[in-house]
TIGU-485727 format. One line per field, with one value per atom (N, C-alpha, C): residue in three letters; x, y, z. Coordinates in nm, 2 decimals. Layout:
<vofis>
type <- [ALA	...]
x <- [X	...]
y <- [Y	...]
z <- [Z	...]
</vofis>
This chain:
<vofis>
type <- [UNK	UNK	UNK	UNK	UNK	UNK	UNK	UNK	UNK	UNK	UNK	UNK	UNK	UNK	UNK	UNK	UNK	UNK	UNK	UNK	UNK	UNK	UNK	UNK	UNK	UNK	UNK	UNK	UNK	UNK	UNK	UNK	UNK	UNK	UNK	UNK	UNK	UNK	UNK	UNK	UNK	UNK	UNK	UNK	UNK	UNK	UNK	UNK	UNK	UNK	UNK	UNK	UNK	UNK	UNK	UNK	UNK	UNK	UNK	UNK	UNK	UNK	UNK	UNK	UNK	UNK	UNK	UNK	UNK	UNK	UNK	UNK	UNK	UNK	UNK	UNK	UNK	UNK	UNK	UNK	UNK	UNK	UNK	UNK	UNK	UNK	UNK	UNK	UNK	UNK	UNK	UNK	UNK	UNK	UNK	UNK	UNK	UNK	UNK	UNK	UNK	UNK	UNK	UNK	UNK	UNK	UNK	UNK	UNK	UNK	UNK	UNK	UNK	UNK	UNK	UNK	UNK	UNK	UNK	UNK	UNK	UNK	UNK	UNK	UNK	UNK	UNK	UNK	UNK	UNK	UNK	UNK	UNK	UNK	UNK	UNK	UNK	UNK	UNK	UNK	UNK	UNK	UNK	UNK	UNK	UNK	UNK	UNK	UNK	UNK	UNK	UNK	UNK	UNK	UNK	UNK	UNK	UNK	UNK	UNK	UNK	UNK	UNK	UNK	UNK	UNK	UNK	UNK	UNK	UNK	UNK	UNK	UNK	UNK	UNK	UNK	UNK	UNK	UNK	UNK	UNK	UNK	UNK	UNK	UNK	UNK	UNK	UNK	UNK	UNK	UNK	UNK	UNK	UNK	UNK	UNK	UNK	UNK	UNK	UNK	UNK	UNK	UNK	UNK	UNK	UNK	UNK	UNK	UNK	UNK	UNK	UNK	UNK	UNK	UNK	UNK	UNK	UNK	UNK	UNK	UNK	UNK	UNK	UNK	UNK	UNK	UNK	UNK	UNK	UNK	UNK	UNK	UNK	UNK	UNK	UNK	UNK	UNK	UNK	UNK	UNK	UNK	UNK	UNK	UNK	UNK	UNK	UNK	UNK	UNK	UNK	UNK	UNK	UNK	UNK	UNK	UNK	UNK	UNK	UNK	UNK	UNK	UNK	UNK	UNK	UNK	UNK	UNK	UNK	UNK	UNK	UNK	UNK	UNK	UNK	UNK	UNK	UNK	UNK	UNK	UNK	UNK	UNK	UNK	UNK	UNK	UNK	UNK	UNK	UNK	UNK	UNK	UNK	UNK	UNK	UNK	UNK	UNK	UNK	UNK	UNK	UNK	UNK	UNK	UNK	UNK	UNK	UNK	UNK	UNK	UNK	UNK	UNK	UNK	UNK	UNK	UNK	UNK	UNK	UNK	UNK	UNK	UNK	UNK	UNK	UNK	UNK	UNK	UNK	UNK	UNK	UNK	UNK	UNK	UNK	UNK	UNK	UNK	UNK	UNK	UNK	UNK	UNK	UNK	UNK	UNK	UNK	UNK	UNK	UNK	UNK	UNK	UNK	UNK	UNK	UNK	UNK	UNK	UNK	UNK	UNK	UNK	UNK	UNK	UNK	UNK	UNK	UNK	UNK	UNK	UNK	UNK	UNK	UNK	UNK	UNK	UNK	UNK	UNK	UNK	UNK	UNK	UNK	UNK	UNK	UNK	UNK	UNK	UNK	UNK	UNK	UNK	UNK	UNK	UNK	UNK	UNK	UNK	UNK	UNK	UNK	UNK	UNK	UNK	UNK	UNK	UNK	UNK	UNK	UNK	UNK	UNK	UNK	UNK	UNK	UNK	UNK	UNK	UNK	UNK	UNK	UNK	UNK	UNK	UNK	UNK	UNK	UNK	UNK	UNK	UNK	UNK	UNK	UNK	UNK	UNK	UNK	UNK	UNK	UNK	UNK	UNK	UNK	UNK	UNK	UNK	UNK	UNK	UNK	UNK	UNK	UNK	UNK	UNK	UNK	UNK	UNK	UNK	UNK	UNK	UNK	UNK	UNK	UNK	UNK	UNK	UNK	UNK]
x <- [-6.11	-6.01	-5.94	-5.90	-5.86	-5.90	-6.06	-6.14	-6.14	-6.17	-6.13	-6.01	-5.87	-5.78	-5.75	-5.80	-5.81	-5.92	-6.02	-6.12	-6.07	-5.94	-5.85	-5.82	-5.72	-5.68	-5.55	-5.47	-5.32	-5.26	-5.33	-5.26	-5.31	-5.38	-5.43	-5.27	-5.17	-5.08	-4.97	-4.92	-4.86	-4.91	-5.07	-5.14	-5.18	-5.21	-5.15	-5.07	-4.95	-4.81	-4.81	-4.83	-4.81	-4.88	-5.03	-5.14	-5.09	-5.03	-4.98	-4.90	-4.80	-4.69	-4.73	-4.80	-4.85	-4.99	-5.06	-5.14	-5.05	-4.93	-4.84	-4.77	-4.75	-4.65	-4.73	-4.68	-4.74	-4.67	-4.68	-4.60	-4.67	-4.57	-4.57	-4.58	-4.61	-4.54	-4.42	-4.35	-4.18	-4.17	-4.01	-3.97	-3.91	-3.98	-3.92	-3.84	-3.72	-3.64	-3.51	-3.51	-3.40	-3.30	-3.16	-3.06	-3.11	-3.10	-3.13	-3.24	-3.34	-3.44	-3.51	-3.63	-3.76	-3.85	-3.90	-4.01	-4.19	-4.16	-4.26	-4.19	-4.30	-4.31	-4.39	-4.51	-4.60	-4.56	-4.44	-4.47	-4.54	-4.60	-4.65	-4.52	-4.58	-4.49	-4.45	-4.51	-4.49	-4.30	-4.30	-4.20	-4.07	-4.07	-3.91	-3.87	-4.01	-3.98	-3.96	-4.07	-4.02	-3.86	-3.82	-3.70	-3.57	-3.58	-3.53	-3.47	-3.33	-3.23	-3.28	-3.34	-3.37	-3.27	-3.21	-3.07	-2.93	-2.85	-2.74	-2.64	-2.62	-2.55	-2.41	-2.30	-2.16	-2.20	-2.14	-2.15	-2.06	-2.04	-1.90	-1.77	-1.79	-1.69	-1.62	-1.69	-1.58	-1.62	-1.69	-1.69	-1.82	-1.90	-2.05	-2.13	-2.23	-2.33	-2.49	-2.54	-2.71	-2.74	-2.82	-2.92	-3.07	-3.13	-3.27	-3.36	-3.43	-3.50	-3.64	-3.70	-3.79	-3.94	-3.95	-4.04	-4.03	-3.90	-3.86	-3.91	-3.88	-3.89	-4.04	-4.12	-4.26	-4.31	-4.26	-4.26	-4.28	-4.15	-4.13	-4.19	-4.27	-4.33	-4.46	-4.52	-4.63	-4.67	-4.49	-4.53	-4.51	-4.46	-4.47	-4.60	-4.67	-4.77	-4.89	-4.82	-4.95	-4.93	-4.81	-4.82	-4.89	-4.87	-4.91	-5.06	-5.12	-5.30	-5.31	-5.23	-5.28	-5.24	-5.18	-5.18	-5.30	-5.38	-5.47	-5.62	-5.61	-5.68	-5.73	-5.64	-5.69	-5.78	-5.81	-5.90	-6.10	-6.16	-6.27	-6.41	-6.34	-6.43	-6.46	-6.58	-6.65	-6.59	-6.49	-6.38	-6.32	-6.22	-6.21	-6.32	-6.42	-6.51	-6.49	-6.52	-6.53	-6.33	-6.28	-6.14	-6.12	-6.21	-6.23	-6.31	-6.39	-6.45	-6.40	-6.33	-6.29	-6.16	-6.07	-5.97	-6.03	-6.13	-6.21	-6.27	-6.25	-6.29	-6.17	-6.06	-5.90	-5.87	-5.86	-5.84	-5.95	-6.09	-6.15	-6.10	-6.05	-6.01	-5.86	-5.81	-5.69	-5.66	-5.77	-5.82	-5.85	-5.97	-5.99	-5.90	-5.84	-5.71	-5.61	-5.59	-5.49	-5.52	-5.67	-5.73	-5.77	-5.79	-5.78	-5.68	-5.60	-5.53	-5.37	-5.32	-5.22	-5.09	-5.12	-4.95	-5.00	-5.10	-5.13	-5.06	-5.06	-4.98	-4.92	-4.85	-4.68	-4.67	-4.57	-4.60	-4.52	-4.54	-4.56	-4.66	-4.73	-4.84	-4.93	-4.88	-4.99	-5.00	-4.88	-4.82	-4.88	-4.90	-4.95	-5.15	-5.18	-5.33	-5.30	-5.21	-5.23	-5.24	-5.13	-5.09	-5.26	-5.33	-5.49	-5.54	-5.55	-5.62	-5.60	-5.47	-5.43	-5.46	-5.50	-5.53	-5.65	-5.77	-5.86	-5.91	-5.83	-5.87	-5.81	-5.73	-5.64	-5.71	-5.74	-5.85	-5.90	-6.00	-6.16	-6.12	-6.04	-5.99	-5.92	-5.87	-5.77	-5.94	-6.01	-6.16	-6.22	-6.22	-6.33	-6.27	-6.14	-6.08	-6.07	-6.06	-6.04	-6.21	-6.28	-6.43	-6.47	-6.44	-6.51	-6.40	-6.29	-6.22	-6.29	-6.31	-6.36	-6.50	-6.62	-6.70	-6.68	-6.61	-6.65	-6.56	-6.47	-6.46	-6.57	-6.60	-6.76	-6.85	-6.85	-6.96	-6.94	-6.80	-6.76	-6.69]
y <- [-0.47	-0.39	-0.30	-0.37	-0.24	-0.17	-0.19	-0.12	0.04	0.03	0.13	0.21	0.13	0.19	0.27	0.22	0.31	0.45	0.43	0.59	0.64	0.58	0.67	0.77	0.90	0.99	1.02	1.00	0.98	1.12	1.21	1.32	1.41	1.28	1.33	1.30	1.29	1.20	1.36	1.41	1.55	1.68	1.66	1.78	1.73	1.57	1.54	1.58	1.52	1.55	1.75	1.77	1.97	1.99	1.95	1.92	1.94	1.82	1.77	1.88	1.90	1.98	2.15	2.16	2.31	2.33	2.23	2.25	2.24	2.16	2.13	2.26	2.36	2.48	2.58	2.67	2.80	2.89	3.03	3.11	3.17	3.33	3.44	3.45	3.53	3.57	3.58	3.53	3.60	3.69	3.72	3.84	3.76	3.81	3.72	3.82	3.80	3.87	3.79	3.91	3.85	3.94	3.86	3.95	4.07	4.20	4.30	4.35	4.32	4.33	4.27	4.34	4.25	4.29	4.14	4.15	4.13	4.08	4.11	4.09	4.15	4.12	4.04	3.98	3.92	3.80	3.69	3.59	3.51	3.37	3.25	3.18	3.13	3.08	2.97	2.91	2.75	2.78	2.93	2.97	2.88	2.90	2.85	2.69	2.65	2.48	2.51	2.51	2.45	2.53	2.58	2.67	2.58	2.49	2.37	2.30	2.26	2.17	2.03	1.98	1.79	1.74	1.75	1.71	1.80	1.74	1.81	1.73	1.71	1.69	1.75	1.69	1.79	1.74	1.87	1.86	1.81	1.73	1.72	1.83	1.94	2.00	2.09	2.00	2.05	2.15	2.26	2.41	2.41	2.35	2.45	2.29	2.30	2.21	2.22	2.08	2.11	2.13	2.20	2.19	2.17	2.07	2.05	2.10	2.18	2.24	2.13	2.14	2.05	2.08	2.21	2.26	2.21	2.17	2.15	1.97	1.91	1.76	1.74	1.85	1.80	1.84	1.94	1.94	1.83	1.75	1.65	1.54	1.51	1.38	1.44	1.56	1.61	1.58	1.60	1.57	1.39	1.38	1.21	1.19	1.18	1.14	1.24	1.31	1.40	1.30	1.24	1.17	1.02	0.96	0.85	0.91	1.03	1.02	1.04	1.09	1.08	0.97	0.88	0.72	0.69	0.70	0.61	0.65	0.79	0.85	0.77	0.72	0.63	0.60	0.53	0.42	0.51	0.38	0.45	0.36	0.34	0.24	0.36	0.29	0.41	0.40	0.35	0.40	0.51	0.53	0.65	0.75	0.77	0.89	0.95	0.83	0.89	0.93	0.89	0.95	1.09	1.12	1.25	1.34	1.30	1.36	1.41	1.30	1.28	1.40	1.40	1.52	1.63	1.67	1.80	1.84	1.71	1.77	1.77	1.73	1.76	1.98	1.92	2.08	2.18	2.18	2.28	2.31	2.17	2.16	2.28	2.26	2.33	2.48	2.49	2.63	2.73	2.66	2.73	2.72	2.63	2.63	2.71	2.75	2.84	2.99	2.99	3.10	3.14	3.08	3.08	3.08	3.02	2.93	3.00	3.07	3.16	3.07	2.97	2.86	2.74	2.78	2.73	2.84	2.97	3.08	3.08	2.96	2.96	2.93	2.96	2.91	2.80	2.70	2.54	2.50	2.57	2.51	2.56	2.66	2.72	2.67	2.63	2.56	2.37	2.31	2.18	2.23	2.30	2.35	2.36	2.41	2.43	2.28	2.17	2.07	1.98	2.02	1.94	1.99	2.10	2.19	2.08	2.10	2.05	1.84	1.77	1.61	1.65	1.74	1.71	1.74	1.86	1.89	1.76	1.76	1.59	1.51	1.47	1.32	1.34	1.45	1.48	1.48	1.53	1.55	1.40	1.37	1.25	1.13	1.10	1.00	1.00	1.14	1.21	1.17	1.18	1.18	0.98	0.91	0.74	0.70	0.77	0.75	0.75	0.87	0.90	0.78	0.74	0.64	0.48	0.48	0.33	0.37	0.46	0.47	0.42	0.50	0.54	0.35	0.31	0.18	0.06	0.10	0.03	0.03	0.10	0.14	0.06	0.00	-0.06	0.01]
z <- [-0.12	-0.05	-0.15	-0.28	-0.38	-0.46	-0.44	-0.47	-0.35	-0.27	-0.12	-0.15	-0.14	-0.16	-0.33	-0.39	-0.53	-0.58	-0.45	-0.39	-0.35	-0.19	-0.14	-0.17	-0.20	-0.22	-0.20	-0.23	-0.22	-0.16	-0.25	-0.20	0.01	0.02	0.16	0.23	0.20	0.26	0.31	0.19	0.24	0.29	0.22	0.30	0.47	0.49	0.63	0.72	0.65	0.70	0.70	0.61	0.65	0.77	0.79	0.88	1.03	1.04	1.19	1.23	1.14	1.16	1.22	1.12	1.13	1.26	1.30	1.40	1.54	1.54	1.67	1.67	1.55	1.55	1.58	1.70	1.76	1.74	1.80	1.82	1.73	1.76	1.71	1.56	1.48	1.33	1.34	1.25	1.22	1.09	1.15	1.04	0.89	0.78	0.69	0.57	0.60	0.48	0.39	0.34	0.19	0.22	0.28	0.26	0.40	0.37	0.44	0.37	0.29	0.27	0.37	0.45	0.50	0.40	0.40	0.32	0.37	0.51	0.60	0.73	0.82	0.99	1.03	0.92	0.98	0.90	0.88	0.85	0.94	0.86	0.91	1.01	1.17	1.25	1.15	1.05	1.00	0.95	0.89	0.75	0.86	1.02	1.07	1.09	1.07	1.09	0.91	0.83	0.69	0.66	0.67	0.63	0.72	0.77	0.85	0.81	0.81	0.69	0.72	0.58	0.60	0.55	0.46	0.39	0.37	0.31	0.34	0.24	0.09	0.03	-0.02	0.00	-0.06	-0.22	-0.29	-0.44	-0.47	-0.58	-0.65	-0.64	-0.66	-0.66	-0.49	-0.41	-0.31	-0.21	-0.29	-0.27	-0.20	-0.24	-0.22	-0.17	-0.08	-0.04	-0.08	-0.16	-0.16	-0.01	-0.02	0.08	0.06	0.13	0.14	0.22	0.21	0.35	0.37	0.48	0.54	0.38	0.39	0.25	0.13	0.13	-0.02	-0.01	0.09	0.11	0.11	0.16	0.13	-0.02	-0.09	-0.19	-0.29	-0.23	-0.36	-0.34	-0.20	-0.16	-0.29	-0.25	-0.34	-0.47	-0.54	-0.66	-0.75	-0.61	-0.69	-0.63	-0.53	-0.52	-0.59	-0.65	-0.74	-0.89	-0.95	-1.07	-1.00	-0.90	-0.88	-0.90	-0.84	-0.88	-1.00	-1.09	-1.23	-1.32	-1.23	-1.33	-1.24	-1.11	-1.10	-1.12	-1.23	-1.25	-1.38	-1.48	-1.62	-1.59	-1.47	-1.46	-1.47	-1.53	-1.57	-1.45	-1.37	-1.23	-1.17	-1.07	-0.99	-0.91	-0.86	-0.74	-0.82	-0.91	-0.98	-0.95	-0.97	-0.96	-0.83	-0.72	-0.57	-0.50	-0.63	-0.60	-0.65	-0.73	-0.79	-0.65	-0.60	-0.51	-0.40	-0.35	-0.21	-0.25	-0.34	-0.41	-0.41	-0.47	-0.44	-0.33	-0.24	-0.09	-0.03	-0.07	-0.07	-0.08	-0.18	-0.27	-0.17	-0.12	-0.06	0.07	0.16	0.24	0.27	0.15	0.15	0.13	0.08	0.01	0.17	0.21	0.33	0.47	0.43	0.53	0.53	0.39	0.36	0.38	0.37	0.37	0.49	0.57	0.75	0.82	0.81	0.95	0.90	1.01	1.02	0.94	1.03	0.99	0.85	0.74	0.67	0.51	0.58	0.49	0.43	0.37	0.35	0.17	0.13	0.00	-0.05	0.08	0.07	0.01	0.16	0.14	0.02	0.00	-0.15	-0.27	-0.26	-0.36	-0.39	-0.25	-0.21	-0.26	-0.22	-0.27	-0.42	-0.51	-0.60	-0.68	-0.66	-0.65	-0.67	-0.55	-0.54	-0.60	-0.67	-0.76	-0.91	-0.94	-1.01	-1.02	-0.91	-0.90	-0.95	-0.91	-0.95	-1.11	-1.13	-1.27	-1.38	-1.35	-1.42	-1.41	-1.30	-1.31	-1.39	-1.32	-1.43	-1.57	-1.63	-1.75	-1.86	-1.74	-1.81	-1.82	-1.72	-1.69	-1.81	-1.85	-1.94	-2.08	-2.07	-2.21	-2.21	-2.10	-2.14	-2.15	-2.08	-2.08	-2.24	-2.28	-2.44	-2.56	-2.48	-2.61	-2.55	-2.46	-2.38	-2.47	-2.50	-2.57	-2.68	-2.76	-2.88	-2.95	-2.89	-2.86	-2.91	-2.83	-2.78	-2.88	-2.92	-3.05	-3.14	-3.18	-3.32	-3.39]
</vofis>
């Protein structure tokens, strides 16, 4: 069984979560601007749900409040579960390999989603593809680098 769960892919967990969200979200493009700047007419419907207050911290000083938007909260699930794949990346088991795989079929997944799908547009989500781009190159990289010291190891 921890063998399965260590092929898993961890990062299927926020491009999920974007997933659900963004196939349930319809509608129109919106207007996306800065200030009185527009910067388009055709945004992604996704931009008005992520742009959605998830938190809401008073600062210390009184004056001014954090704000968390729903985008920023998927963000950060992203990046912790992007460092959890590259601690379970050390490992030099052939569950590691097929977690390398299953990530690159992560990452294409994302790619052409981004590249198709209207409410996939966003630079959440671009950002979450870059993120898988990034699990896989790491693995591969980090495997390759404990592979060649588990060798040369070995040797004597």
């Amino acid at each position: 069984m921890r063998t399965m769960l260590s092929a898993f892919p961890l990062f299927i967990i926020p491009v999920g979560i974007y997933s659900l969200i963004a196939l349930a979200t319809g509608g129109d493009p919106v207007t996306l601007a800065m200030g009185e700047t527009v910067l388009t007419d055709r945004g992604s419907p996704m931009m008005a749900v992520l742009g959605g207050k998830f938190l809401i911290v008073p600062m210390l000083g009184g004056s001014t409040d954090w704000v968390l938007t729903k985008g920023d909260a998927l963000l950060l699930l992203s990046i912790g579960v992007l460092f959890l794949e590259i601690l379970k990346s050390t490992s030099t088991h052939t569950a590691s390999i097929m977690n390398h795989a299953f990530s690159m079929l992560i990452f294409i997944g994302c790619l052409i989603a981004f590249l198709l799908h209207p409410n996939f547009a966003t630079s959440v989500f671009f950002i979450i593809t870059i993120m898988a781009l990034l699990d896989v190159l790491a693995g591969v990289v980090v495997t390759i680098i404990a592979a060649r010291r588990d060798f040369a190891l070995s040797e004597g």
